[in-house]
N, C-alpha and C positions, 0 to 999 in steps of 0.2 A: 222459458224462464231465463234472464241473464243472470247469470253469477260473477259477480266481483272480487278479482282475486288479488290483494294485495302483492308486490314481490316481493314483502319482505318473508312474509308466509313458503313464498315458494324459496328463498332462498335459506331459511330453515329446515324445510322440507329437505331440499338437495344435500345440506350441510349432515344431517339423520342419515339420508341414506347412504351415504360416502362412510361416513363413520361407523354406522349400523352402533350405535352408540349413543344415547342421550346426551351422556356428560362430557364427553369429548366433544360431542359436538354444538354446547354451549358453552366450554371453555374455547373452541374458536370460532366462535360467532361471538365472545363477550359479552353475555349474557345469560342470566339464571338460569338451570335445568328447569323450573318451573316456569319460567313464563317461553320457554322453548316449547316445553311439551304442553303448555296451551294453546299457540300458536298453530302447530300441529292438525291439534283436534282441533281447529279452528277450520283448515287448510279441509280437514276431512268432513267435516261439516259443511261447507261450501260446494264441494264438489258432490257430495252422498254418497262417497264411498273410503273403506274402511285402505290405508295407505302401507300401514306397519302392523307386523305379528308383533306382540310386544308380550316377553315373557320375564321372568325373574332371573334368567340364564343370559337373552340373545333378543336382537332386536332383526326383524327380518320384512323384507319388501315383501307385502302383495303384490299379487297380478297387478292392480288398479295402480301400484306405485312402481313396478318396473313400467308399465305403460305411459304413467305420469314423469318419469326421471327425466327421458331425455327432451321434454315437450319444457319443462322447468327451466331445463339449462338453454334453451332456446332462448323462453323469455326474458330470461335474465341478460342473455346477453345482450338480447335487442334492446331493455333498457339502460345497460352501461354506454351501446354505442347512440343512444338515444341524449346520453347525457354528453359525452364528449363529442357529439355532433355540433353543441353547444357549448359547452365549456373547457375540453382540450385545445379548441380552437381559437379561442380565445387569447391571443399573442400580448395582451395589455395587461393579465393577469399575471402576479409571482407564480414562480415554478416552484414547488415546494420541495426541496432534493433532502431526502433522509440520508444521514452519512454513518448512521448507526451510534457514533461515538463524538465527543468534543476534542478531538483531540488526531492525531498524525493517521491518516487511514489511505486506502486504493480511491477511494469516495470522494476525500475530501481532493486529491489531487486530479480526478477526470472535471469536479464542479469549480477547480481556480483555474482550470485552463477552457471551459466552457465560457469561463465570464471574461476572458480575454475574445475568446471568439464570437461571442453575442453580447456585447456591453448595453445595447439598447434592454434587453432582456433582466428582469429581476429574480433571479435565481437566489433562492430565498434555502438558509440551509436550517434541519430542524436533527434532533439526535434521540431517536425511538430505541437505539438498543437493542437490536434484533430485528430481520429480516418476518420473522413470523408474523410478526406483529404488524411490522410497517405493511405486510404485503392487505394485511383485512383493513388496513387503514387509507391505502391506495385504492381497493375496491368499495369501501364507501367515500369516496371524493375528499381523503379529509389528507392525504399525503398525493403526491404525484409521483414521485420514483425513490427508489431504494438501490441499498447494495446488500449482496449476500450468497450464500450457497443456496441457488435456486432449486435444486434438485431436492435439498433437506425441505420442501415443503410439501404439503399435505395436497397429493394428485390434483384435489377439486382444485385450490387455490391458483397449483399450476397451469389449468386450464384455461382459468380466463385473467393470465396475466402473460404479459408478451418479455421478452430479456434479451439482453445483448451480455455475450461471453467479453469479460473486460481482463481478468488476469488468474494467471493459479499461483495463488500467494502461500509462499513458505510459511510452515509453522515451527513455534515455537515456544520454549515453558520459561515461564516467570518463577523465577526462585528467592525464596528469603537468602540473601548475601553471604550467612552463617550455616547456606545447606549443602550437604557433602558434593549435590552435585555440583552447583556454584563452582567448583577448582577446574570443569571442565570447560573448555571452549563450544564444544560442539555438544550435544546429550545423546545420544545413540537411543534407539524408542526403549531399546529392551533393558535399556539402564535406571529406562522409568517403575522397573519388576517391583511390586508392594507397594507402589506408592499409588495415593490418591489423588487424583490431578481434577479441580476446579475445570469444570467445564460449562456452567454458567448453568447445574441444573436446580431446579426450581425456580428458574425465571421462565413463567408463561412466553416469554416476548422472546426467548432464542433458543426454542427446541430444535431448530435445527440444526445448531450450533452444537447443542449437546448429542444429537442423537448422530453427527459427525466423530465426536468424540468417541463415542460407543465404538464406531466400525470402526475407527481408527486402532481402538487399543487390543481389540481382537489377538490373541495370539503374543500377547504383548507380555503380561503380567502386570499390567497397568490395568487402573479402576477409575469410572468415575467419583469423585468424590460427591458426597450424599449433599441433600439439596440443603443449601448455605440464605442468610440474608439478602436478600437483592439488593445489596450498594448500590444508590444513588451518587456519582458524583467521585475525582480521585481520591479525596481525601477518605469516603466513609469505605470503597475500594480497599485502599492499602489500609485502613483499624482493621476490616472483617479478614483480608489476608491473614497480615499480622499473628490476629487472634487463632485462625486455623490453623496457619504453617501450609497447608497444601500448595503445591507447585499448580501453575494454571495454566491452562492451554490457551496462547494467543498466535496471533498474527507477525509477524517479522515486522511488520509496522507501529505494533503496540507500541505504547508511548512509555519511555525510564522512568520509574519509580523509583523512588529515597528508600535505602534500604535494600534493594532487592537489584539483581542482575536478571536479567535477558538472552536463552541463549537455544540457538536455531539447533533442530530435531536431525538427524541423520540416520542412515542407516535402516529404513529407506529418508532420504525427506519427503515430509509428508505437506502433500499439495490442496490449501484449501482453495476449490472454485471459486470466484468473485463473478457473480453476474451484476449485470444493472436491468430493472426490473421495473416495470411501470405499467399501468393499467391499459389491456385492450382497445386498438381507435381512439386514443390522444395523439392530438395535432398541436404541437407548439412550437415555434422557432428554437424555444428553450431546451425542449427534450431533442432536438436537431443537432443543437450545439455538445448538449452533451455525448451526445451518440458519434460525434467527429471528433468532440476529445479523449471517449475514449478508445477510438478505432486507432487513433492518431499516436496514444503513451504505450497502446497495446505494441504497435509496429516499433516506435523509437525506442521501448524499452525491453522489449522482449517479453513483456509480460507473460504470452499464451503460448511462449516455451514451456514444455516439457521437459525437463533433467533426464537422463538416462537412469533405467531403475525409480524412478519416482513415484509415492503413490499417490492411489488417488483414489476418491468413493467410487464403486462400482459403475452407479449412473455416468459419471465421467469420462469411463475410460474410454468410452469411442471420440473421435473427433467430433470439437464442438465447432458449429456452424453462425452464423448470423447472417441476418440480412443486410444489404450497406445503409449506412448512415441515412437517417431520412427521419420525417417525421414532422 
């Protein structure tokens, strides 16, 4: 008897058992817990056997689905490279380069010296807000490369997404103009003690921004602050600031806001990763060019220096590697 087995089914399936979690694993697949866990018994129905223990506690693999797991990831990949066999390679097509943000980033400066280097190339910029997001939006063909802390993604995502180590960018907190710390140059982390520092949670699209945050303040007496409006845009940005007062955790890159000062972390400085990050088997002149500017800002600028004493997420601390420029 043949059995027809959708991927999107299997890539449901795999998404379940990584998470061992329904709802987790419909919030990153983007889509309903209900039509996830039909999909499922869809998946289980096709094949005639039973995939997940599912109780009101805990979700757990059968035999039939630790046997099915790595046969899933299989297929999947062969159809990602199924597709960029065909349309990674495609050099006549825009490169769609997510920069996270509208505005002064690591991102936007490796995509203006990419378009110096491949001018024939339409390197096309879009601004998704987070790495988490861009990264499921890259493995359904609807982005081509991202920037972000690669390691803050969820293991599956990291597996079938490939990255190149581009900088360890300084962090640092956004203050209202009129906050005690504002008088400081520098902010020492432990200076951050009671305060609630914006870290971007209750945005679906940059958990791994916030859950950076989290290990960062470890030890700190700093706290995430609780989950806020998702600003759209500088201006709806600085109202929801405003209104909260909470200091925010950015990038040394962050862009000046009316009102508010900028001022780099110390004591340790705390080092966020920037990788560049794009889909498994894409062939494009575009993604070529970007991967030689940013191997090219990494050396001119020192990027993938290290400070003495500096920290860094766990995953991090070993030396990070890439492959050379290519693509």
């Amino acid at each position: 008897m043949t059995r027809d087995v959708e991927p999107r089914l299997l890539r449901g399936f795999v998404a379940v058992a990584e998470e061992l979690h329904f709802t987790r694993a419909a919030a990153r697949l983007y889509v309903a817990q209900q039509a996830l866990s039909r999909d499922v018994r869809r998946l289980e129905q096709a094949l005639g056997a039973e995939l997940f223990v599912r109780t009101t506690r805990q979700v757990e693999l059968t035999a039939a689905g630790e046997r099915l797991l790595p046969l899933a990831r299989e297929v999947l990949r062969a159809c990602e490279d199924l597709v960029a066999a065909f349309d990674g390679g495609d050099a006549d097509r825009a490169l769609l380069v997510d920069l996270n943000t509208d505005g002064p980033s690591t991102g936007r400066s490796v995509l203006e010296r990419a378009r110096e280097l491949a001018p024939g190339c339409e390197l096309m910029a879009r601004f998704e807000s987070g790495l988490t997001y861009a990264a499921t939006e890259i493995l359904a063909g609807r982005l081509d490369v991202s920037f972000g802390h690669f390691g803050g993604l969820d293991a599956g995502l990291r597996a079938r997404l490939e990255r190149q180590p581009v900088r360890y960018e300084p962090l640092a907190v956004l203050l209202p103009e009129d906050h005690p710390l504002a008088e400081l140059t520098q902010v020492p982390l432990r200076a951050l003690a009671g305060e609630s520092v914006y870290a971007g949670a209750g945005n679906p699209r940059t958990l791994e921004w916030t859950a950076l945050a989290r290990t960062l303040f470890v030890g700190t007496g700093a706290e995430v602050a609780p989950p806020a409006p998702v600003a759209i845009g500088k201006e709806e940005f600085q109202r929801v600031m405003a209104k909260t007062r909470n200091p925010v955790l950015v990038t040394a890159t962050f862009l000046n806001m009316p009102g508010c000062v900028k001022r780099p972390l110390v004591d340790p400085v705390p080092l966020s990763p920037v990788s560049m990050v794009w889909r498994r088997g894409v062939r494009h002149p575009g993604l070529a060019a970007l991967r030689t500017a940013a191997a090219e800002l990494a050396a001119v600028r020192g990027w993938l220096d290290v400070p003495e004493g500096a920290w860094l997420p766990e995953p991090e601390r070993e030396p990070l590697t890439s492959g050379r420029p290519g693509g």
